[in-house]
ZAMARGU-4260 file (C-alpha; in steps of 0.2 Angstrom, whole numbers, plus 5000, padded with zeros to 4 digits):
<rodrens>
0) 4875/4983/5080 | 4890/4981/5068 | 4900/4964/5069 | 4915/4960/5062 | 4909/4950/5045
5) 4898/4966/5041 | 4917/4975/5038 | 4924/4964/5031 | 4907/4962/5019 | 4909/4977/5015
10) 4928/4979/5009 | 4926/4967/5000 | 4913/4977/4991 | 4928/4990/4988 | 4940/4976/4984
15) 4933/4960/4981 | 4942/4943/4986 | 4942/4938/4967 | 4954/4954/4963 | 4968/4945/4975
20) 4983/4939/4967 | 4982/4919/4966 | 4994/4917/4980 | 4987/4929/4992 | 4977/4928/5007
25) 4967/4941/5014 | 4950/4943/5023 | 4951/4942/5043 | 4966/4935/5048 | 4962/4935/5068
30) 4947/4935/5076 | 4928/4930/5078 | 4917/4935/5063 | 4902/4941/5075 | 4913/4949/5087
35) 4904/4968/5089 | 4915/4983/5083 | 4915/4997/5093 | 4932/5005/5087 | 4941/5004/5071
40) 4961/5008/5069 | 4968/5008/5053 | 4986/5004/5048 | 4996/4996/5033 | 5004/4985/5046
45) 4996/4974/5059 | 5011/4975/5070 | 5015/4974/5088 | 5015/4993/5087 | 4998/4995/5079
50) 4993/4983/5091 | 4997/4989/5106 | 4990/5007/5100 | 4973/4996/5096 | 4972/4991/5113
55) 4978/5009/5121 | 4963/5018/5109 | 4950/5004/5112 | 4948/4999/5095 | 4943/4980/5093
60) 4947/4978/5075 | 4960/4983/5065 | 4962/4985/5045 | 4977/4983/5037 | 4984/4983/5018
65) 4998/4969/5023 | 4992/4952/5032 | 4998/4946/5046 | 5000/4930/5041 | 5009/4930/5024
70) 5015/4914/5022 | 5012/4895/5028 | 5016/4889/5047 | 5013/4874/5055 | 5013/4885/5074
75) 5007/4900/5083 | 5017/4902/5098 | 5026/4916/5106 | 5044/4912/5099 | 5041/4926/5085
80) 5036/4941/5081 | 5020/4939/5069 | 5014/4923/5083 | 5014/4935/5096 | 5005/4947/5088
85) 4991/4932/5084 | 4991/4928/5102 | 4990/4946/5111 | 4977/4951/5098 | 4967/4933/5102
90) 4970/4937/5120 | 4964/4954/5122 | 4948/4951/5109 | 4955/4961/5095 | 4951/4956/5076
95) 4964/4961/5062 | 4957/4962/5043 | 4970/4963/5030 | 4964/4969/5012 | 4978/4965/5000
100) 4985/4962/4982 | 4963/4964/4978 | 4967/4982/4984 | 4984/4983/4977 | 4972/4980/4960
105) 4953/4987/4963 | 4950/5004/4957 | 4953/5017/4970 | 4962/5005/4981 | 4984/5007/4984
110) 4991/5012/4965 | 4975/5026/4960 | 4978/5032/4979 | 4999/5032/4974 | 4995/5041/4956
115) 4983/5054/4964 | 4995/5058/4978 | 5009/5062/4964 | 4995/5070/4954 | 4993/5058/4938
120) 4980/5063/4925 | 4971/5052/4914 | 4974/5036/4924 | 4972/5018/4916 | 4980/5002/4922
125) 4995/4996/4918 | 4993/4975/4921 | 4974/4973/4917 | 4967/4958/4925 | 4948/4960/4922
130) 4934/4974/4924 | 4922/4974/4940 | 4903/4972/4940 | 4903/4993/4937 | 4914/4990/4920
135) 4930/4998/4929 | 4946/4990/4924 | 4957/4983/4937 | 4974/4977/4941 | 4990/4978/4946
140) 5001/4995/4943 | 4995/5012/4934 | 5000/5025/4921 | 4995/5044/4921 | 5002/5059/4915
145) 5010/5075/4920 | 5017/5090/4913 | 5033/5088/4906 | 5044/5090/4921 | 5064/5089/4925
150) 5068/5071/4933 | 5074/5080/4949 | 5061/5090/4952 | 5049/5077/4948 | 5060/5068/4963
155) 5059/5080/4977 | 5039/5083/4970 | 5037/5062/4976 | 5048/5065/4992 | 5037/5079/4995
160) 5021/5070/4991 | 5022/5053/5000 | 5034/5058/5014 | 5048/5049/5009 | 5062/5046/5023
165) 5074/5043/5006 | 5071/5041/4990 | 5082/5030/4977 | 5082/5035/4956 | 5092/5033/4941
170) 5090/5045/4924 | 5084/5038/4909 | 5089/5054/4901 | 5071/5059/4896 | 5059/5071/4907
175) 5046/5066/4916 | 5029/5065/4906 | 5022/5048/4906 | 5021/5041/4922 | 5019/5021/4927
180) 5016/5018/4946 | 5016/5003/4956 | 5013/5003/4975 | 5022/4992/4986 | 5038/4978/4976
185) 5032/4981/4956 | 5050/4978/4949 | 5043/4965/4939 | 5034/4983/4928 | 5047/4987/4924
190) 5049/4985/4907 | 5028/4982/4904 | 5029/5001/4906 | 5041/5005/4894 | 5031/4993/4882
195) 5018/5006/4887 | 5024/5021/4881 | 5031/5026/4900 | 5046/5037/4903 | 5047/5035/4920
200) 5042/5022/4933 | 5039/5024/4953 | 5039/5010/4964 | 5047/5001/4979 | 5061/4988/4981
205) 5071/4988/4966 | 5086/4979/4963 | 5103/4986/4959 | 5102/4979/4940 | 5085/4989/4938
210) 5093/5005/4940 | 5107/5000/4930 | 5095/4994/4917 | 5086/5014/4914 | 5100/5021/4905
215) 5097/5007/4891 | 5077/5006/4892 | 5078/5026/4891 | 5067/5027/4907 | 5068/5035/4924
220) 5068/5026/4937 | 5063/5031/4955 | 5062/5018/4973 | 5053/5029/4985 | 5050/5013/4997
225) 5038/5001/5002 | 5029/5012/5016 | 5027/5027/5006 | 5019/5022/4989 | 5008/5009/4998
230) 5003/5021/5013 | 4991/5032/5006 | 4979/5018/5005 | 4976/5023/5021 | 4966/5038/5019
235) 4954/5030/5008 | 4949/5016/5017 | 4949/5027/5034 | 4938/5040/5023 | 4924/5024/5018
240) 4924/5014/5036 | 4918/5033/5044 | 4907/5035/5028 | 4899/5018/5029 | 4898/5014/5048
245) 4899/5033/5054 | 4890/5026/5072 | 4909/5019/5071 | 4924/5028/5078 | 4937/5026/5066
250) 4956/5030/5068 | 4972/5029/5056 | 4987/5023/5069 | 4997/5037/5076 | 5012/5028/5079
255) 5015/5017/5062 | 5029/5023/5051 | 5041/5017/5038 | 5055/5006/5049 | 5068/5010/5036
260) 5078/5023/5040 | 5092/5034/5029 | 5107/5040/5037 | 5118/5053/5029 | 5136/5057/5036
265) 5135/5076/5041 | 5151/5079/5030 | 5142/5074/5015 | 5127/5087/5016 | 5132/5099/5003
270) 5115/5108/5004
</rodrens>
């Protein structure tokens, strides 16, 4: 029988603990270790949402990219959202693994999942942190190229690709050839991949100045969200829980989406 711990030993074969950012927590956030898994549900969120489709499918552990729990408290109670979550999944026997900034940086995990998804060739790491026990080189962000390619056609080719519900850039006035990635908030890249020989840069939650900033590093700069360059991840781990515990029915949530949305006054749709 498969238990709880032998997951969670064996993500962390796919992206061990020590690959985690030093303020990062990730492993099992809510649970028993030696509870039985009989159904897996995969999200990148372990929300109410995700949890209530866990209980509706039957699944008694859930994976997720994002924790629960991501910072310090001193109470679980029912007063707010992430506390009830802890409570309902306690309550109805549900365990909730979370594999974070180690899969942000372990090779196939969120940004070679975000560079093959726009289709990036010769992929290295942008923020190298170390090399695993294969000799791979991991960390944070990644570059790859492309065939020379307009800036807004490279656009509507990531809106395309990750599904974008609206996707923010700003022109360096160069096309798109080398490519950085960073799944998830990578701002702080910005300017390491311009050190790096990058024109372009594709990640999540810029700022206002970061945009402003592309004109003068001579780099394009495109903010296609949070959800969508972190949400391929999914795939992947969905495609090795099936392949390592295939005795295990395992399910990517049907009902998780981005919960930005975009609106656009009908009078300013001039397509």
């Amino acid at each position: 029988m498969t238990r709880v711990k032998d997951v969670l030993e064996f993500l962390f074969t796919m992206a061990p603990e020590v690959m985690k950012e030093p303020w990062d927590h990730v492993g099992l956030g809510c649970g028993h270790l030696n509870q039985e898994v009989h159904r897996i549900l995969v999200a990148l969120d372990p929300f109410a949402d995700v949890l209530e489709e866990a209980i509706a499918r039957g699944a008694d552990l859930i994976v997720t990219h994002h924790p629960l729990l991501f910072h310090a408290t001193n109470a679980i109670t029912d007063g707010d959202a992430h506390g009830s979550v802890v409570l309902r999944a306690a309550e109805t026997g549900r365990a909730i693994i979370s594999m974070h900034t180690n899969l942000d940086s372990a090779p196939c995990g969120v940004n070679d999942c975000l560079a093959a998804a726009l289709g990036l060739q010769n992929v290295t790491v942008l923020s190298k942190a170390g090399e695993d026990a294969q000799g791979r080189a991991y960390g944070l962000g990644r570059i790859g190229e492309l065939e020379s390619t307009p800036l807004p056609a490279f656009a509507a080719q990531v809106s395309r690709a990750l599904g974008c519900k609206g996707l923010r850039y700003a022109s360096g006035g160069v096309p798109v050839h080398q490519v950085a990635v960073g799944g998830g908030a990578c701002g702080e890249f910005l300017r390491l991949a311009k050190q790096s020989g990058c024109d372009t840069f594709v990640t999540s939650d810029l700022r206002y100045n970061d945009f402003w900033d592309s004109a003068d590093l001579g780099m394009n700069i495109l903010d296609a969200g949070h959800f969508a360059t972190e949400n391929p991840v999914c795939d992947y781990l969905l495609a090795r829980l099936r392949a390592r515990f295939p005795e295990i029915p395992a399910e990517k949530s049907a009902c998780h989406d981005d919960v930005i949305e975009y609106f656009v006054h009908p009078g300013d749709n001039n397509a």
